[in-house]
N, C-alpha and C positions, 0 to 999 in steps of 0.2 A: 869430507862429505860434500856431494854436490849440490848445486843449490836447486836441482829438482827433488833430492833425497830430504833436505832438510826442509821445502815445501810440503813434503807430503808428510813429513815428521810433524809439522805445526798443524796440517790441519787435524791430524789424530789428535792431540792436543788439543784442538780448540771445540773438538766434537763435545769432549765430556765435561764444556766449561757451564755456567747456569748463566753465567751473568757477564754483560762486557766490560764490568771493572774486573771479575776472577779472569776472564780471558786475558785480558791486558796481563797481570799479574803473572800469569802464567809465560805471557811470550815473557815480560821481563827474566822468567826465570831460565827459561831455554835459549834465548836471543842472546850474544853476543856482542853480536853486530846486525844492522837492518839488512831484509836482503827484498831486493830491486823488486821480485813478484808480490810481494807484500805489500795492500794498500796499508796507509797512515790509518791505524786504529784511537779509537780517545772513547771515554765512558762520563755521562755525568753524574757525578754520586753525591750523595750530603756530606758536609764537611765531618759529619756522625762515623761515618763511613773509612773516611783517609787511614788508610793504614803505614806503618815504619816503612819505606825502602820505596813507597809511590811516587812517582813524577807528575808534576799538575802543571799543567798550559793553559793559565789562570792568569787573568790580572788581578791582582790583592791590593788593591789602594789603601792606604792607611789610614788607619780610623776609618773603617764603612765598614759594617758586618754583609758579614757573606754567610750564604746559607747553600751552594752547590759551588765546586769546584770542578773541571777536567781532568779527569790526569789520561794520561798517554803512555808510549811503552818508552823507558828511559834509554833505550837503543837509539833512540828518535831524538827528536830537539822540544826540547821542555825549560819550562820558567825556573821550576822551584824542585828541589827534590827534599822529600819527610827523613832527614837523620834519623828523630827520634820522637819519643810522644812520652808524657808521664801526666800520672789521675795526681790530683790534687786535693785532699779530701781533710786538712786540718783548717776548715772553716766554715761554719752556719751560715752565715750572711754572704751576700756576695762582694767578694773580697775589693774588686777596685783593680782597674789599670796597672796600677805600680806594683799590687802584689803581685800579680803573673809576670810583670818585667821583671820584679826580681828575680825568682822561682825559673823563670826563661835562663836570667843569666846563671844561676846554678846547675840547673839540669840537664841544657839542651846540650848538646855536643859543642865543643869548641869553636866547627864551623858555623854554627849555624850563624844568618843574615837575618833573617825576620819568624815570627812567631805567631800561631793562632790560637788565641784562647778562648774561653767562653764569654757568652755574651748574658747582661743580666736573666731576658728572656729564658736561655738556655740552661741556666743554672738553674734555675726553678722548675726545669724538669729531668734534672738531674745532672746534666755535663759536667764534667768536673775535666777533661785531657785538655793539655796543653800540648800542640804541635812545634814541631821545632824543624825549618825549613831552612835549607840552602838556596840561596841565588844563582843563577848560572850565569 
């Protein structure tokens, strides 16, 4: 495919997208590899929002709550990529730091480097997922 055919292939693609995290989403799913006519696309979503298989070009310091992350199209150069996510839902109160490092080292993918969980704030409106991130 040349890479005027496969421009014109992404912008039909990005006609029918709503949003620039589902566009993102979407190049990631047709993209391969980046190609040169393509500006650098990035979306900012709530951490609510991160879906399994997204690229984030975030800085995540430890210990700060975050409440908006970037992600970008993982063709591209990105910080973190989401292995996996799981709801955590055997506990009333809010569980504490350690529970989700534990439940982190059970769950997340083998790779994973670091983890986003809920914050007290957010449990009390309901968050219960656990993110499980790659380092690059």
């Amino acid at each position: 495919m040349t890479a005027g055919a496969l421009v014109l292939s992404l912008l039909l693609v990005l006609v029918g997208c709503n949003s620039e995290a589902q566009r993102i989403r979407e190049i990631n799913e047709v993209l391969a590899t980046p190609v040169a006519e393509t500006p650098p696309l990035s979306a900012k979503i709530t951490t609510a929002e991160i879906q399994d298989g997204d690229c984030i070009n975030s800085t995540l310091p430890e210990g700060i709550s975050i409440e908006t992350v970037v992600i970008v199209p993982c063709a591209g150069t990105w910080q973190y990529r989401v292995l996996n996510s799981f709801d955590v839902a055997d506990a009333n109160r809010y569980p504490g730091e350690d529970f989700f490092e534990q439940r982190a080292d059970e769950s997340c993918n083998r790779r994973h480097s670091y983890f986003l969980f809920p914050t007290p704030e957010s449990w009390e409106v309901g968050d219960r997922t656990v993110t499980c991130l790659q380092e690059n």
